[in-house]
GUDOVEX-258615 format. One line per 4 residues: for each residue x, y, z of N, C-alpha, C, O, CB. Coordinates in nm, 3 decimals, always signed. Glycine has a CB too. Example, Ala and Ser with C-alpha at 12.3 -4.5 7.8 and 13.67 -1.06 7.14 Angstrom:
+1.319:-0.569:+0.780:+1.230:-0.450:+0.780:+1.320:-0.330:+0.780:+1.424:-0.332:+0.846:+1.131:-0.447:+0.905  +1.285:-0.225:+0.708:+1.367:-0.106:+0.714:+1.290:+0.003:+0.787:+1.341:+0.114:+0.804:+1.408:-0.060:+0.572
//
This chain:
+13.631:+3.413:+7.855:+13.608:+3.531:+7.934:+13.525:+3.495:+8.055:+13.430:+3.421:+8.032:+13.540:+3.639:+7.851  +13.543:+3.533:+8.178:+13.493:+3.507:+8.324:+13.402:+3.622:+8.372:+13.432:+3.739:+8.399:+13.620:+3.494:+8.428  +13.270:+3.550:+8.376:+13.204:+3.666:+8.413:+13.175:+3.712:+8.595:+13.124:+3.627:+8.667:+13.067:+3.642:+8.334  +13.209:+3.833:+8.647:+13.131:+3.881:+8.762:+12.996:+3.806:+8.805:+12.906:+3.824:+8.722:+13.097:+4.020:+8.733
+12.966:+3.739:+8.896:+12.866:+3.702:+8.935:+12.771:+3.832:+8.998:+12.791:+3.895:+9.102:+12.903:+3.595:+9.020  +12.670:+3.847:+8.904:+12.584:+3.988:+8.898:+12.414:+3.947:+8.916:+12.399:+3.833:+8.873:+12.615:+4.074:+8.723  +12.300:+3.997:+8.959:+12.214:+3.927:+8.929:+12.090:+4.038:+8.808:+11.970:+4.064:+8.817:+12.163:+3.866:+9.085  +12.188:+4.072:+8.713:+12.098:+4.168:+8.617:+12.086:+4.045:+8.494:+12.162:+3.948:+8.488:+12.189:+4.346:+8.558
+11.979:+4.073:+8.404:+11.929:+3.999:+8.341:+12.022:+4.008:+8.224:+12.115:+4.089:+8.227:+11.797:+4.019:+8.331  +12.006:+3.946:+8.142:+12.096:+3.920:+8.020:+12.039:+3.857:+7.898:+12.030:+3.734:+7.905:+12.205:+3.833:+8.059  +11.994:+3.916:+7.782:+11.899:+3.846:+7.679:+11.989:+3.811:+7.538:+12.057:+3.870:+7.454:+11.761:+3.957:+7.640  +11.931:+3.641:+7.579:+11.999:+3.565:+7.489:+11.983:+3.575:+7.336:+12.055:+3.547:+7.240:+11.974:+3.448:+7.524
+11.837:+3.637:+7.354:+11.742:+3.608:+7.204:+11.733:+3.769:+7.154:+11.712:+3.791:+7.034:+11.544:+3.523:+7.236  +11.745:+3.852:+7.223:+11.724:+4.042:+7.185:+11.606:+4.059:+7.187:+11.577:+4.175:+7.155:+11.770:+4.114:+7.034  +11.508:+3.986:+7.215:+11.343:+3.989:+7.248:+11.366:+4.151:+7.328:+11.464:+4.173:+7.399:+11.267:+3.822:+7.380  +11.273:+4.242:+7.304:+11.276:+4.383:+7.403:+11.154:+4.378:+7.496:+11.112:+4.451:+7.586:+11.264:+4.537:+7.308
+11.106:+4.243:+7.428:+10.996:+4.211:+7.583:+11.017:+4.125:+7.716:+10.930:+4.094:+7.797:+10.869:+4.134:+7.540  +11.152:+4.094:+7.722:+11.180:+4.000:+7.836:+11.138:+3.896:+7.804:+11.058:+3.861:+7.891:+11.133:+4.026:+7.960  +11.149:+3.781:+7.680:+11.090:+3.686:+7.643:+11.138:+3.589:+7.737:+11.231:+3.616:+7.812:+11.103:+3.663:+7.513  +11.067:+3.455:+7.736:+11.159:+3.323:+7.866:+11.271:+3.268:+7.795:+11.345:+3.206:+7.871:+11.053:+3.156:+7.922
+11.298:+3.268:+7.708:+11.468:+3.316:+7.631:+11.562:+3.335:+7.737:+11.656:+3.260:+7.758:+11.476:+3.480:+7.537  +11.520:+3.486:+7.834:+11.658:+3.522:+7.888:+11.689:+3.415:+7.953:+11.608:+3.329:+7.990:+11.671:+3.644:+7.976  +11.804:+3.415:+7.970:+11.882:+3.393:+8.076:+11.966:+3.528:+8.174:+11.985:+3.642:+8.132:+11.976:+3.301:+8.011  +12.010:+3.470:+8.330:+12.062:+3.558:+8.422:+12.182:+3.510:+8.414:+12.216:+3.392:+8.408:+12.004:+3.569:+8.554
+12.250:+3.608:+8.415:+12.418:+3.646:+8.448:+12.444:+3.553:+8.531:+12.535:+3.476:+8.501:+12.464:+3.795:+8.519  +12.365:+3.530:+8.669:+12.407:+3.448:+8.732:+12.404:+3.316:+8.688:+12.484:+3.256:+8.760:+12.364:+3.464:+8.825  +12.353:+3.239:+8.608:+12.344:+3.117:+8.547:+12.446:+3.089:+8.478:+12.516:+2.988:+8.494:+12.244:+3.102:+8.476  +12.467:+3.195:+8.379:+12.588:+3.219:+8.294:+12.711:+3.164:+8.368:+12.790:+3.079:+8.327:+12.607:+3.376:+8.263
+12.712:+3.256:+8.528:+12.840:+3.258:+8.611:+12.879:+3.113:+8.637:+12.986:+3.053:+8.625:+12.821:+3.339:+8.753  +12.753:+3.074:+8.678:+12.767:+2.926:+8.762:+12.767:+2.838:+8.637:+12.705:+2.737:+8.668:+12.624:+2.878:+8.885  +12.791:+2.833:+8.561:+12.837:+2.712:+8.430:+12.967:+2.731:+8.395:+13.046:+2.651:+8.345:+12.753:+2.724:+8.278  +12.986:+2.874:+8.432:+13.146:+2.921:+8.403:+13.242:+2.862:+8.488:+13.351:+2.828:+8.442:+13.172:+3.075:+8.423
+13.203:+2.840:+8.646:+13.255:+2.784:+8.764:+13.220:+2.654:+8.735:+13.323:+2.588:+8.750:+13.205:+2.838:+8.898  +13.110:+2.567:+8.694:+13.121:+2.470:+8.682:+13.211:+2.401:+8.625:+13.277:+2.304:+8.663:+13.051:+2.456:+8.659  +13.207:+2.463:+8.524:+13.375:+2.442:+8.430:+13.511:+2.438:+8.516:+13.597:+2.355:+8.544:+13.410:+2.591:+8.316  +13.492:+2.535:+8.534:+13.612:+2.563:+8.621:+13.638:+2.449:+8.765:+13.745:+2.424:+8.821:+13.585:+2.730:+8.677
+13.521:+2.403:+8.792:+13.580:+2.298:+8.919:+13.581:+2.176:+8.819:+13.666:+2.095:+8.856:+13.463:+2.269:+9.087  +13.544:+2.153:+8.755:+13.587:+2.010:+8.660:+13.711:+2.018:+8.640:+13.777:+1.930:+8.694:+13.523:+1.989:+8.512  +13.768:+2.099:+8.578:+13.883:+2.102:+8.534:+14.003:+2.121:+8.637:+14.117:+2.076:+8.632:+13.876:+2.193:+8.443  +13.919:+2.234:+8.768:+14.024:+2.139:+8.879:+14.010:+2.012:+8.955:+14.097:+1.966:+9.029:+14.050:+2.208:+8.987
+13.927:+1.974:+8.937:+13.927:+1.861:+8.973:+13.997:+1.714:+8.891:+14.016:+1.606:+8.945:+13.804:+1.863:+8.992  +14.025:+1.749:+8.750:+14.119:+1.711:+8.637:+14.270:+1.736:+8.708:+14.351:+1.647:+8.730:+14.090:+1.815:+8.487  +14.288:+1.875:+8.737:+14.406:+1.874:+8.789:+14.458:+1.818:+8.921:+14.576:+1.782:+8.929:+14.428:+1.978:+8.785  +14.382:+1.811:+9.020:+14.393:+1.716:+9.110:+14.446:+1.601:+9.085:+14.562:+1.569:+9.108:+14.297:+1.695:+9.153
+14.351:+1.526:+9.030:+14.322:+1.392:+8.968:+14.513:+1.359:+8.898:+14.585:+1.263:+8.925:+14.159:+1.413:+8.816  +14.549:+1.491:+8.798:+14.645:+1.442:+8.747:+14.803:+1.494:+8.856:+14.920:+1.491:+8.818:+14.629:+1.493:+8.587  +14.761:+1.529:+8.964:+14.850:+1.584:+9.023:+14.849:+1.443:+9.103:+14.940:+1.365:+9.073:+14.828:+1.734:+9.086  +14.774:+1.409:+9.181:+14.821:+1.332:+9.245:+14.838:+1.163:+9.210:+14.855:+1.070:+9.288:+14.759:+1.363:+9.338
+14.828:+1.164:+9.051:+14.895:+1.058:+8.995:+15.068:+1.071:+9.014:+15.142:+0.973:+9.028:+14.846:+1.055:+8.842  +15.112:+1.214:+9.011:+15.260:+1.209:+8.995:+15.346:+1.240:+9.140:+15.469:+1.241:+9.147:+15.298:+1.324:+8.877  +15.266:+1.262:+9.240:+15.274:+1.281:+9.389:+15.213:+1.158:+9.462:+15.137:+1.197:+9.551:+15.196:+1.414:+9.431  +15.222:+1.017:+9.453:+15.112:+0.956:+9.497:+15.076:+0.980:+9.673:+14.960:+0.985:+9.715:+15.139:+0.804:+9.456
+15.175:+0.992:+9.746:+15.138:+1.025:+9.860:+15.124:+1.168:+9.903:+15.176:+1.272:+9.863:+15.211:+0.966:+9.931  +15.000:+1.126:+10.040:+14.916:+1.264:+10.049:+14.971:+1.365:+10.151:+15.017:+1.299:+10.244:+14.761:+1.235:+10.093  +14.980:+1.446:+10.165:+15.007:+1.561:+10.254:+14.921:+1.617:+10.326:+14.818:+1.657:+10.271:+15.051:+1.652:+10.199  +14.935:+1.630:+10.437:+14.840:+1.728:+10.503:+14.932:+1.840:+10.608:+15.035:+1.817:+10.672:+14.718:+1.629:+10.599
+14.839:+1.986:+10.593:+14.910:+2.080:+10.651:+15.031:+2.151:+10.574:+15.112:+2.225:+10.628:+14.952:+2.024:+10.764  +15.031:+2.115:+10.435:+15.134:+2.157:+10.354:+15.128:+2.153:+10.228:+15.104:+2.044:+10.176:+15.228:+2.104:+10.377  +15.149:+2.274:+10.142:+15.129:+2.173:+9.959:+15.183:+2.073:+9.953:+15.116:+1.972:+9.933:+15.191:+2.228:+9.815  +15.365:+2.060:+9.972:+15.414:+1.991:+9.935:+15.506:+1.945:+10.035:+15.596:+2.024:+10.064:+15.443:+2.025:+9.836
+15.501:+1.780:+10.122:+15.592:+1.728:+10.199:+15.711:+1.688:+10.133:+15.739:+1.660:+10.016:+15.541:+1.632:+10.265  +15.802:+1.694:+10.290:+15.953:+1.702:+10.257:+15.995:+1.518:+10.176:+16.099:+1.481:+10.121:+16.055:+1.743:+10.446  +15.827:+1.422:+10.210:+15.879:+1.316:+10.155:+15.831:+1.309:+9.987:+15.866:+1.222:+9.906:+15.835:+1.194:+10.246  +15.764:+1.396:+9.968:+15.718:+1.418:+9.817:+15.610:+1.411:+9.820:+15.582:+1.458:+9.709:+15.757:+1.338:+9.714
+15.478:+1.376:+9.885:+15.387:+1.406:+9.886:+15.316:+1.602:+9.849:+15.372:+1.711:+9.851:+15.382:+1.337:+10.000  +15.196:+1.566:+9.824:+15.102:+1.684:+9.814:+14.983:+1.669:+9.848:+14.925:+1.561:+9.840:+15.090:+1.734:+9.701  +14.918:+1.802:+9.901:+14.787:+1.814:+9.924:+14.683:+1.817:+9.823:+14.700:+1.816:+9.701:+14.777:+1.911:+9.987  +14.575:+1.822:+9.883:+14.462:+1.846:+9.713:+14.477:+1.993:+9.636:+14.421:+2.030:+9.533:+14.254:+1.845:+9.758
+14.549:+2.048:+9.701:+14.606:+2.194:+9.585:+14.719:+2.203:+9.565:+14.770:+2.261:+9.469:+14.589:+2.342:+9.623  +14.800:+2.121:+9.692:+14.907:+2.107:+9.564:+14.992:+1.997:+9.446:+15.106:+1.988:+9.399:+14.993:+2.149:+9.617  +14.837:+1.911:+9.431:+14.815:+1.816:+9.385:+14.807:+1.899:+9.234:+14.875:+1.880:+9.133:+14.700:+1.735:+9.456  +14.677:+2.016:+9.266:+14.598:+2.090:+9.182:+14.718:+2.151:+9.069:+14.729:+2.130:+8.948:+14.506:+2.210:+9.277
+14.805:+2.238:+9.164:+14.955:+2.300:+9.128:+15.010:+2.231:+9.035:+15.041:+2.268:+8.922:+15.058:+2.304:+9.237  +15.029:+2.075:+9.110:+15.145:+1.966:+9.029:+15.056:+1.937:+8.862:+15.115:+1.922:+8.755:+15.168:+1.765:+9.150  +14.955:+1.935:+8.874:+14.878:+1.882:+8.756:+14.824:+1.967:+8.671:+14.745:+1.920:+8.590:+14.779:+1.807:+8.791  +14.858:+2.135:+8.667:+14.872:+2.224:+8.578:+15.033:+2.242:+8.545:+15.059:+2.286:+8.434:+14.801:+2.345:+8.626
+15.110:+2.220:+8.609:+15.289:+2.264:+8.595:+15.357:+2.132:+8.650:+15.322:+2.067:+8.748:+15.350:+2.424:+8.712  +15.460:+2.109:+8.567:+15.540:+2.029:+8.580:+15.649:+2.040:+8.709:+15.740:+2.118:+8.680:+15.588:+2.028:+8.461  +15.659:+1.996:+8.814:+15.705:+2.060:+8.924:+15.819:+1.937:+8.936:+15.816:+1.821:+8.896:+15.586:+2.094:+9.054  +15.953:+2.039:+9.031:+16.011:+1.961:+9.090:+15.999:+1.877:+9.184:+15.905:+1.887:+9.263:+16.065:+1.997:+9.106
+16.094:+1.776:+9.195:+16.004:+1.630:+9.285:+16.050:+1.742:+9.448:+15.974:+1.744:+9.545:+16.125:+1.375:+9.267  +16.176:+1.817:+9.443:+16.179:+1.910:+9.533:+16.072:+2.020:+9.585:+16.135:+2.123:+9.611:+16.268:+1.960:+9.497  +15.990:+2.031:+9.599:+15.852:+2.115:+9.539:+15.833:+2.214:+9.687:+15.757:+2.311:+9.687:+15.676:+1.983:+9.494  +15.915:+2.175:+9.814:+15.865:+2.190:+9.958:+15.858:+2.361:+9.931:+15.767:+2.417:+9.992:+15.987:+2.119:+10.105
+15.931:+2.433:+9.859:+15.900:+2.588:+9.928:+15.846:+2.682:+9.810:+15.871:+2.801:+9.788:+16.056:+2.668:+10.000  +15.740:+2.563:+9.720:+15.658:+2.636:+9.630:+15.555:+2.660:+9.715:+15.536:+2.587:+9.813:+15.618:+2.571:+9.499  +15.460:+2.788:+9.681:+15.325:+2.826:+9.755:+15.248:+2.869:+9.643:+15.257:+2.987:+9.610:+15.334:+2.947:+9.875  +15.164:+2.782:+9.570:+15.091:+2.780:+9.460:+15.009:+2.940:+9.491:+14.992:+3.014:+9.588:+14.992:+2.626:+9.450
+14.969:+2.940:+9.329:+14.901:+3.113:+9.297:+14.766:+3.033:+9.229:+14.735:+3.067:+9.115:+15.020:+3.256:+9.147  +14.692:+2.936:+9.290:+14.637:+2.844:+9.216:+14.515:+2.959:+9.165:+14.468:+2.948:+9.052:+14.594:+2.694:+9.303  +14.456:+3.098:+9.282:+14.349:+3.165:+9.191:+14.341:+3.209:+9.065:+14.239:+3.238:+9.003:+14.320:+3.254:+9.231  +14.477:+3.213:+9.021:+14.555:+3.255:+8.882:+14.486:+3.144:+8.807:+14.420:+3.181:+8.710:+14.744:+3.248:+8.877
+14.489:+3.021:+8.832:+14.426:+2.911:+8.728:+14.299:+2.905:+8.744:+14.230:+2.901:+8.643:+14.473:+2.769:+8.741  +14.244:+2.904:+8.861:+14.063:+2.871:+8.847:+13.994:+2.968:+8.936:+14.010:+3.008:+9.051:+14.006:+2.700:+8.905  +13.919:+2.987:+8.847:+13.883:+3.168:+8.915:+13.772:+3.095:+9.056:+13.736:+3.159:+9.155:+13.745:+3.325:+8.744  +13.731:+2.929:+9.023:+13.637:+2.891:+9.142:+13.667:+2.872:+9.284:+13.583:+2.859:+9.373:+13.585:+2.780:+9.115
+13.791:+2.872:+9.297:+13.849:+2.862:+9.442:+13.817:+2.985:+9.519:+13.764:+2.990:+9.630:+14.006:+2.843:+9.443  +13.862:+3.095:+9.436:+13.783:+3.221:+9.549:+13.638:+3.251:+9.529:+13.564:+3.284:+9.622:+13.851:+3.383:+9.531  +13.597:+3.237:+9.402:+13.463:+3.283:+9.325:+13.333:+3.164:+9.359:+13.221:+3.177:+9.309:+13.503:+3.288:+9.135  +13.373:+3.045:+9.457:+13.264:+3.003:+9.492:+13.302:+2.926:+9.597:+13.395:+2.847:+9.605:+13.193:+2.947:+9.397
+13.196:+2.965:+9.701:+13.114:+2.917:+9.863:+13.012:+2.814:+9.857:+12.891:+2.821:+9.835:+13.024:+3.043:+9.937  +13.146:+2.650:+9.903:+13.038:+2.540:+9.937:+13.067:+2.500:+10.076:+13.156:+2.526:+10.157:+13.042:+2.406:+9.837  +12.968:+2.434:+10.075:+12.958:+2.388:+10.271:+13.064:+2.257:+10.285:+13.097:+2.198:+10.182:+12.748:+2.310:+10.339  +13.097:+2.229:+10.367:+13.146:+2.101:+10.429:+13.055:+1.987:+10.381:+12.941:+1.968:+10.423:+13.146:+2.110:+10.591
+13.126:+1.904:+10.275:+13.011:+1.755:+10.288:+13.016:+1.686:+10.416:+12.954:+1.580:+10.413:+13.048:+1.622:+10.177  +13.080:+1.718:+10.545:+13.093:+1.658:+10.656:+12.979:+1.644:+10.758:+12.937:+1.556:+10.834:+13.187:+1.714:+10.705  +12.944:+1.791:+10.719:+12.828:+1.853:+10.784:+12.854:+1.938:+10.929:+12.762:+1.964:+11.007:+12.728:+1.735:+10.808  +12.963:+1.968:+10.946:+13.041:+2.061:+11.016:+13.019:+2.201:+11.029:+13.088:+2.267:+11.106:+13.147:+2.053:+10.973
+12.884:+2.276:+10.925:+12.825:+2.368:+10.878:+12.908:+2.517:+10.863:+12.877:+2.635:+10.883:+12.713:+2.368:+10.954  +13.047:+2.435:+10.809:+13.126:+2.552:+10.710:+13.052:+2.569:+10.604:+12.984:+2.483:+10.549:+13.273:+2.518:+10.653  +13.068:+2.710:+10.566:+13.019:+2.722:+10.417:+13.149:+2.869:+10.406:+13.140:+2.981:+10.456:+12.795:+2.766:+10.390  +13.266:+2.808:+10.319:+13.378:+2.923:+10.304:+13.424:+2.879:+10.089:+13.393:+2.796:+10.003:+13.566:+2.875:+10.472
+13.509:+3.002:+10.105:+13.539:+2.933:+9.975:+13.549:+2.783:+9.909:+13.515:+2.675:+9.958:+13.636:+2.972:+9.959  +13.594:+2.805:+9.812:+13.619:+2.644:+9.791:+13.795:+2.605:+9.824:+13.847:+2.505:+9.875:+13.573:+2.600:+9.602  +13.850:+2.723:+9.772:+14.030:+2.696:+9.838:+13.992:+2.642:+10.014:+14.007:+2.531:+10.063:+14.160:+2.907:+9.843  +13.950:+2.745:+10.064:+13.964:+2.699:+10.232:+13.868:+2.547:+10.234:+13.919:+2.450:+10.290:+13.875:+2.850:+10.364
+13.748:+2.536:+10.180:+13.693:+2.428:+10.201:+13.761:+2.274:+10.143:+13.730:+2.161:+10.180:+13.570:+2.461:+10.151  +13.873:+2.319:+10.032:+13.952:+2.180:+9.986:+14.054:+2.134:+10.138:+14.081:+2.036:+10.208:+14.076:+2.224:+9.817  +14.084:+2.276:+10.125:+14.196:+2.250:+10.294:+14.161:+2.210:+10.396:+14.231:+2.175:+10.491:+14.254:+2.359:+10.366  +14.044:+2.209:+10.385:+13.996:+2.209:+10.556:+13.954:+2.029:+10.480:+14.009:+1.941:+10.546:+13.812:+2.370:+10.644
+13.889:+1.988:+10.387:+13.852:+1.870:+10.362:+13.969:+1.787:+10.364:+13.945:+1.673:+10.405:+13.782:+1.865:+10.249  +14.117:+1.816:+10.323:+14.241:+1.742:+10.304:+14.286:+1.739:+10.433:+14.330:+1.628:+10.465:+14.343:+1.801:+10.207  +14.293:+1.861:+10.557:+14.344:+1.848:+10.681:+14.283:+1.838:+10.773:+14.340:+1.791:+10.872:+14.407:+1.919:+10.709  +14.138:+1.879:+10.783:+14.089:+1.824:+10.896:+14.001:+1.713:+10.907:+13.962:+1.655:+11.008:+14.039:+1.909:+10.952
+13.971:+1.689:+10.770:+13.838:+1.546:+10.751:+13.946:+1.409:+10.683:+13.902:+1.295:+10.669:+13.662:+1.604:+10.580  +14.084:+1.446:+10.648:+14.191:+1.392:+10.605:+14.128:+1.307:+10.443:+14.157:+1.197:+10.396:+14.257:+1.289:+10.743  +14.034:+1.411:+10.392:+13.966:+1.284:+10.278:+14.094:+1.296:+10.228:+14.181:+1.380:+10.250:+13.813:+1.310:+10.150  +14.092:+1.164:+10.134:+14.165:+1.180:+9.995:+14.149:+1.238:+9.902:+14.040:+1.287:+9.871:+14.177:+1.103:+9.940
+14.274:+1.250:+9.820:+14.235:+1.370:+9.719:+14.130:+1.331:+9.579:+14.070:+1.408:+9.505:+14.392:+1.429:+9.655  +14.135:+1.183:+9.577:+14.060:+1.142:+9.485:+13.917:+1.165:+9.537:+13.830:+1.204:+9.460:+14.095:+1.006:+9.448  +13.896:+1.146:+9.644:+13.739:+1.225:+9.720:+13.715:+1.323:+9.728:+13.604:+1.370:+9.752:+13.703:+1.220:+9.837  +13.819:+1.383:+9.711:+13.739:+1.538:+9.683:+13.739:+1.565:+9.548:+13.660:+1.645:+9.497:+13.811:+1.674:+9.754
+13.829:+1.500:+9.480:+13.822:+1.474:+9.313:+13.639:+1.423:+9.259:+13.570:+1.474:+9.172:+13.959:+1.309:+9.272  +13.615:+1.331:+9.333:+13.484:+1.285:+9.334:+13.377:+1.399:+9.389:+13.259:+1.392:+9.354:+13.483:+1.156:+9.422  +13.413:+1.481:+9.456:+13.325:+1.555:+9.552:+13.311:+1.671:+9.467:+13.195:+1.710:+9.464:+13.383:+1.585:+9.706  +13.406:+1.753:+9.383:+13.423:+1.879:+9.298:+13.333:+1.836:+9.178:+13.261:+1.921:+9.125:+13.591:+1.917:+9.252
+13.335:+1.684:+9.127:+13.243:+1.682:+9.000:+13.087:+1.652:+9.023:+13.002:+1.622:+8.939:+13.297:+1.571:+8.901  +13.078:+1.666:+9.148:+12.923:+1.618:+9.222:+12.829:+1.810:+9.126:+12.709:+1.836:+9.143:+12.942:+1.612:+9.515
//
């Protein structure tokens, strides 16, 4: 279950005095997303074992290549090597692409989702996808 990132308190222990027990919702949230970028970052990782070349400006090039999402795509679903006029629903798999805002490791001082920030890292900084594979488990 995926929780709303909220900042009301949440008691772990049922203490009715606010014991240092609680924990915040928001902590909760961000372990939930943590999860969640590991595991895309798993899918990456296994997407672009079966796509080896990289794409930019597109999920999927007309020579078989993919980008780092639709690397992400290929390595949750078994895709055709034809793949050019799929347009992945990737928020459907990891609620962290819309549900969390990191900056540019470039230092370019974006700070946007993490979907726009993989894109902008695959097409305009041209990393590889294994670097941002490296960069999601940081």
């Amino acid at each position: 279950m995926r929780l709303r990132l909220v900042k009301r308190r949440m008691r772990t222990t049922g203490e009715p005095d606010g014991s240092p027990a609680e924990e915040t919702r928001e902590a909760g949230m961000h372990q939930v997303l943590r999860a969640d970028q590991i595991e895309l970052a798993d899918a990456i990782a296994e997407g672009a074992k079966r796509r080896p070349s990289q794409a930019f400006g597109e999920y999927f090039s007309a020579k078989g290549g993919s980008c780092a999402l639709g690397a992400a795509y290929e390595g949750a679903y078994a895709l055709p090597q034809e793949a050019g006029s799929i347009r992945p629903r990737l928020d459907r798999l990891f609620d962290c692409l819309e549900n969390v805002r990191r900056r540019c490791p470039e230092g370019c001082n974006k700070r946007l989702p993490l979907n726009a920030i993989i894109l902008h890292l695959n097409d305009d900084h041209h990393w590889t996808r294994e670097q941002i594979v490296s960069w999601l488990r940081k």
